[in-house]
Backbone bond lengths (Angstrom), bond angles and torsions (degrees), N, CA, C in turn:
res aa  C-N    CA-C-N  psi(-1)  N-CA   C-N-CA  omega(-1)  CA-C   N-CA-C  phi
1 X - - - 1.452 - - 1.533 107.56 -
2 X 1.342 95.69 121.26 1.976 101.63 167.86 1.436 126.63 -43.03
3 X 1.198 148.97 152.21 1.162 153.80 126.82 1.785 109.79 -6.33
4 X 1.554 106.08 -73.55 1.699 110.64 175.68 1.172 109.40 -55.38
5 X 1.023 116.85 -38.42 2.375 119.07 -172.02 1.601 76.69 -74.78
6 X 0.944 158.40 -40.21 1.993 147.16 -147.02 1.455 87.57 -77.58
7 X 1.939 115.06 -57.31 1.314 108.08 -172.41 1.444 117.65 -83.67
8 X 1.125 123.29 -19.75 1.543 109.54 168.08 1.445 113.34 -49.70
9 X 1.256 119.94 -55.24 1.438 139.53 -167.08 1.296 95.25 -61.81
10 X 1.315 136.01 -74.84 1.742 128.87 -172.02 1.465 99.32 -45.51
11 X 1.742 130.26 -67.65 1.264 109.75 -171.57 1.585 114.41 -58.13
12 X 0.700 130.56 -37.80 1.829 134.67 168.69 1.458 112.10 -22.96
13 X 1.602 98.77 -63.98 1.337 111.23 -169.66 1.508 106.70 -66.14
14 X 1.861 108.77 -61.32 1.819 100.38 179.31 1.303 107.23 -32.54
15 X 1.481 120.81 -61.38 1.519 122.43 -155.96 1.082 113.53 -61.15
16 X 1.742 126.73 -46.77 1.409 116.51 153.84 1.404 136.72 -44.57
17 X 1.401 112.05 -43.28 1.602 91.58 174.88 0.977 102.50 -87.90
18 X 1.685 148.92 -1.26 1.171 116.69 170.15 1.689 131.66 -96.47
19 X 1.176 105.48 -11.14 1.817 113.73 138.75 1.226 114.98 -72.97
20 X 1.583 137.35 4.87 1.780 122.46 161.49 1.401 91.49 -104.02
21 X 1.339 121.06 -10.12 1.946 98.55 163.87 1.459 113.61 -78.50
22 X 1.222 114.50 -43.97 1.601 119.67 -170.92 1.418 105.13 -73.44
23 X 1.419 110.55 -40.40 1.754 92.51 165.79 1.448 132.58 -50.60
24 X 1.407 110.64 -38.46 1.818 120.16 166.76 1.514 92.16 -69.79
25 X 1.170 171.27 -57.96 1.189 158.97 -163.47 1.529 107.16 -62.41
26 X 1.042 125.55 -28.44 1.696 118.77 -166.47 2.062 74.06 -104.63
27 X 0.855 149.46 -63.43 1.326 136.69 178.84 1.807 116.50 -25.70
28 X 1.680 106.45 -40.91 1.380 128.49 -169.36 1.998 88.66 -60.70
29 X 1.238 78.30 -50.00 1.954 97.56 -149.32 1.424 96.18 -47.67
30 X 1.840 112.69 -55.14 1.080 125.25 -161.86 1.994 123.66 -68.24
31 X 1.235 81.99 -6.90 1.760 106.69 -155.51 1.655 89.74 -96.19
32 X 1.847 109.05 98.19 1.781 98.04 174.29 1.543 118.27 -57.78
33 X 1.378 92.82 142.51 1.167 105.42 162.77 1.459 137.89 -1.60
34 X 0.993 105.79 -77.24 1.694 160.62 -155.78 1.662 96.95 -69.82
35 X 1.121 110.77 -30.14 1.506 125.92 -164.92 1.724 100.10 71.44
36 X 1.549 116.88 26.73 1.516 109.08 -167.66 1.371 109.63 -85.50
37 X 1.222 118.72 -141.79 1.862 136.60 -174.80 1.115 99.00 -21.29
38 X 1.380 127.36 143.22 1.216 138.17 164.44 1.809 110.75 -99.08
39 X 1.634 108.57 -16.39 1.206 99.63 158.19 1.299 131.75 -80.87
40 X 1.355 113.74 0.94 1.426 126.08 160.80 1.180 135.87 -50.72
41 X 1.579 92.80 -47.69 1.592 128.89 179.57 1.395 109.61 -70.90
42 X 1.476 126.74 -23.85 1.509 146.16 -141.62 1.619 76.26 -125.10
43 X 1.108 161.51 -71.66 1.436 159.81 -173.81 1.837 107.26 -61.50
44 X 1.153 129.32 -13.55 1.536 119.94 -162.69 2.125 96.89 -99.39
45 X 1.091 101.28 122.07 1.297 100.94 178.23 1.434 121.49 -60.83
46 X 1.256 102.75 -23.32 1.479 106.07 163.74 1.578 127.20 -53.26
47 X 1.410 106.76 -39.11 1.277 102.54 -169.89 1.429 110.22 -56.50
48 X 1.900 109.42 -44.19 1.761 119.88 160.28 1.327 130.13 -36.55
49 X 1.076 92.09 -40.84 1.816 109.86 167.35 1.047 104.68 -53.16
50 X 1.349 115.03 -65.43 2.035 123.06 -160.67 1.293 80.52 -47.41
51 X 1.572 118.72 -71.36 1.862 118.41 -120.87 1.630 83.59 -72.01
52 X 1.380 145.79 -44.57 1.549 139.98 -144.86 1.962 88.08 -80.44
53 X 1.333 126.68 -56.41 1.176 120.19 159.56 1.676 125.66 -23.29
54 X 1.288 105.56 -49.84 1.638 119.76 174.78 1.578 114.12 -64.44
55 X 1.322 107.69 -29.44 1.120 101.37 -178.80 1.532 114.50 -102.64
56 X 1.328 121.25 -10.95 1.174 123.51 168.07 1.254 120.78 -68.36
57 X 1.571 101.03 -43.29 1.562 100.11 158.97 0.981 140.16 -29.03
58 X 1.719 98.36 -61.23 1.430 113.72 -175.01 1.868 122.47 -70.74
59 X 1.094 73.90 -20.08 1.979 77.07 175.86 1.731 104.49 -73.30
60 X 1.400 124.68 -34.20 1.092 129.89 147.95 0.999 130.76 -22.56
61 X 1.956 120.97 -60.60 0.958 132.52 -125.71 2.185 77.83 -109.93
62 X 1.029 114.17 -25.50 1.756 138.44 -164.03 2.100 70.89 -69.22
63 X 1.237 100.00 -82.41 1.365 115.03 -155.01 2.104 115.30 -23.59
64 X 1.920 88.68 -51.76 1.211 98.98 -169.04 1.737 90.66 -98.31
65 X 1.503 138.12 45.46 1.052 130.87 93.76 1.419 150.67 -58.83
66 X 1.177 99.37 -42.80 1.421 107.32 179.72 2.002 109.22 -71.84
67 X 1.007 92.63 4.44 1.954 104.16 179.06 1.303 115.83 -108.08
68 X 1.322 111.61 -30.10 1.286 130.06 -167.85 1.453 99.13 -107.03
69 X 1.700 88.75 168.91 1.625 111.46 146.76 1.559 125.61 -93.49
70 X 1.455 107.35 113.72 1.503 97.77 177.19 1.446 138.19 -23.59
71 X 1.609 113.64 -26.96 1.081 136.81 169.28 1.527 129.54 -60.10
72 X 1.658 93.98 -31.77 1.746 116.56 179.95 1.605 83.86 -94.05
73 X 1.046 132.79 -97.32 1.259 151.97 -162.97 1.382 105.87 -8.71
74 X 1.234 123.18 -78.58 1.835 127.65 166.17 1.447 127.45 -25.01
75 X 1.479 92.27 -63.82 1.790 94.29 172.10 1.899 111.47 -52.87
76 X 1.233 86.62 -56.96 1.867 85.61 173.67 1.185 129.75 -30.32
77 X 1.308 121.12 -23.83 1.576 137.93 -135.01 1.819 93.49 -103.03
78 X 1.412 107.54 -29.52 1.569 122.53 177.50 1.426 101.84 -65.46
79 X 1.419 151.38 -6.56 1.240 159.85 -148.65 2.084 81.25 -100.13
80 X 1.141 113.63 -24.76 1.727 118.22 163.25 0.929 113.24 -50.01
81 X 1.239 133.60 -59.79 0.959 140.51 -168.09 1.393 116.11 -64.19
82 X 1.295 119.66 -24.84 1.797 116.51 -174.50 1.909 97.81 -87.48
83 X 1.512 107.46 -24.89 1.630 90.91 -172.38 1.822 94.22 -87.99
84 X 1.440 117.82 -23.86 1.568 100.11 160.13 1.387 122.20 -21.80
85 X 1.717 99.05 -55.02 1.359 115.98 -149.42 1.723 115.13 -61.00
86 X 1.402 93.42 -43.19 1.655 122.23 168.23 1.630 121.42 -67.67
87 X 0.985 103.58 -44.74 1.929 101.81 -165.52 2.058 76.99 -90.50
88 X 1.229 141.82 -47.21 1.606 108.75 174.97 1.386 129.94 -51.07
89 X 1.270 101.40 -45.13 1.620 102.30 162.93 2.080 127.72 -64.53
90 X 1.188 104.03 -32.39 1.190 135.39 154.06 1.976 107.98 -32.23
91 X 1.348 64.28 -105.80 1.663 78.49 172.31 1.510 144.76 -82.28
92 X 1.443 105.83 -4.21 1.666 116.17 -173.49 1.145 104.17 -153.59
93 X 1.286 109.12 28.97 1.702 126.45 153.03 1.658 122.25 58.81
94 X 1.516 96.06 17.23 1.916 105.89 -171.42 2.015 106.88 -82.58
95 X 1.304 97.63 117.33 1.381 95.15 168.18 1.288 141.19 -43.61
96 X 1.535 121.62 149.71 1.331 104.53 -174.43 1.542 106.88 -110.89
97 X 1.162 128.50 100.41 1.347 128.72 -164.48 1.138 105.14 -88.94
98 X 1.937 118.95 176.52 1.302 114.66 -163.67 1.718 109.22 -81.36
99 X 0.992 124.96 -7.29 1.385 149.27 -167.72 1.063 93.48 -78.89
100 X 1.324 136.35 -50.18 1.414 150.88 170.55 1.321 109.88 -68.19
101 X 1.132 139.51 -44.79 1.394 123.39 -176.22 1.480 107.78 -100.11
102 X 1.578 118.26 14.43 1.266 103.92 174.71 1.919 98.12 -100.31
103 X 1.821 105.30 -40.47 1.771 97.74 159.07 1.377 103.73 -39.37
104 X 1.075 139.91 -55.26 1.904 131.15 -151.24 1.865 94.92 -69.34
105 X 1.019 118.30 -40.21 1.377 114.01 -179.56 1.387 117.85 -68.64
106 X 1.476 118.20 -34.54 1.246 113.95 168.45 1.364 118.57 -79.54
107 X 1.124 131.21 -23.39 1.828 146.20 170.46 1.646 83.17 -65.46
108 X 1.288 160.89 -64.00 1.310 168.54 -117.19 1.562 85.44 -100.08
109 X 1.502 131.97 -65.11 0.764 141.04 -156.13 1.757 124.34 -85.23
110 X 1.493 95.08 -17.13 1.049 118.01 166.40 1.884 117.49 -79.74
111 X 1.186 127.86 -55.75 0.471 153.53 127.61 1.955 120.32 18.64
112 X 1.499 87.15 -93.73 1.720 111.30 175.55 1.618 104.80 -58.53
113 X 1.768 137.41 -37.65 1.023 152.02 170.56 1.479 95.65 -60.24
114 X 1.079 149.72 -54.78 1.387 155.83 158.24 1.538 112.62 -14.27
115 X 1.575 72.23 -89.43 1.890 88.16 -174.95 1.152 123.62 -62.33
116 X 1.229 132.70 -19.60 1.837 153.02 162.57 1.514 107.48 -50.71
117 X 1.415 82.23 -58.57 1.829 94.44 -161.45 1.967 107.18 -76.72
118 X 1.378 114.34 -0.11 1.232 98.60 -170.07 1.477 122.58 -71.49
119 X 1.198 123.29 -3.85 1.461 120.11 159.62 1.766 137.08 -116.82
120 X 1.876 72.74 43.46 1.542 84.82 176.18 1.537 112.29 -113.73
């Protein structure tokens, strides 16, 4: 694998999981409160937002299969979880406690052990 295919693939991946975080965030947005109407949920443009996000992802997520090993590819996919971590605090004001940034270090660490190790 090239140098350019190394960086296509890393930006691929950020950009994918980080439109499959913001897609669950516009899902959050769209989703009342209340846990009420579901035609609510069915009227909020957001919810459209989420699902076309979800799928953008996923064509993403298709792409850096066909590059990968399913095996690499999945674990990667937890790299969601750290821009969760950011756009909630970000945008819906949830703290980031140390509990939280010590998971992000092990997701980090998990992670880099992943992608290192895939041709062993």
């Amino acid at each position: 694998m090239t140098a350019k295919e190394i960086i296509i693939i890393v930006v691929i991946l950020l950009v994918e999981t980080f439109i499959s975080s913001l897609a669950s965030y516009f899902l959050k947005k769209a989703s009342p409160a209340d846990g009420g109407s579901k035609i609510k949920l069915l009227l909020s443009p957001f919810f459209y937002l989420g699902g076309v996000m979800y799928v953008i992802a996923a064509l993403g997520n298709i792409y850096l299969l066909q590059k990968l090993p399913y095996a690499i590819v999945l674990p990667l996919g937890s790299i969601t979880y750290i821009w969760t971590m950011f756009l909630s605090n970000r945008l819906l004001g949830e703290k980031i406690t140390k509990r939280k940034i010590l998971g992000m270090i092990v997701i980090i660490a998990g992670v880099t052990l992943v992608a290192y190790g895939k041709g062993k």
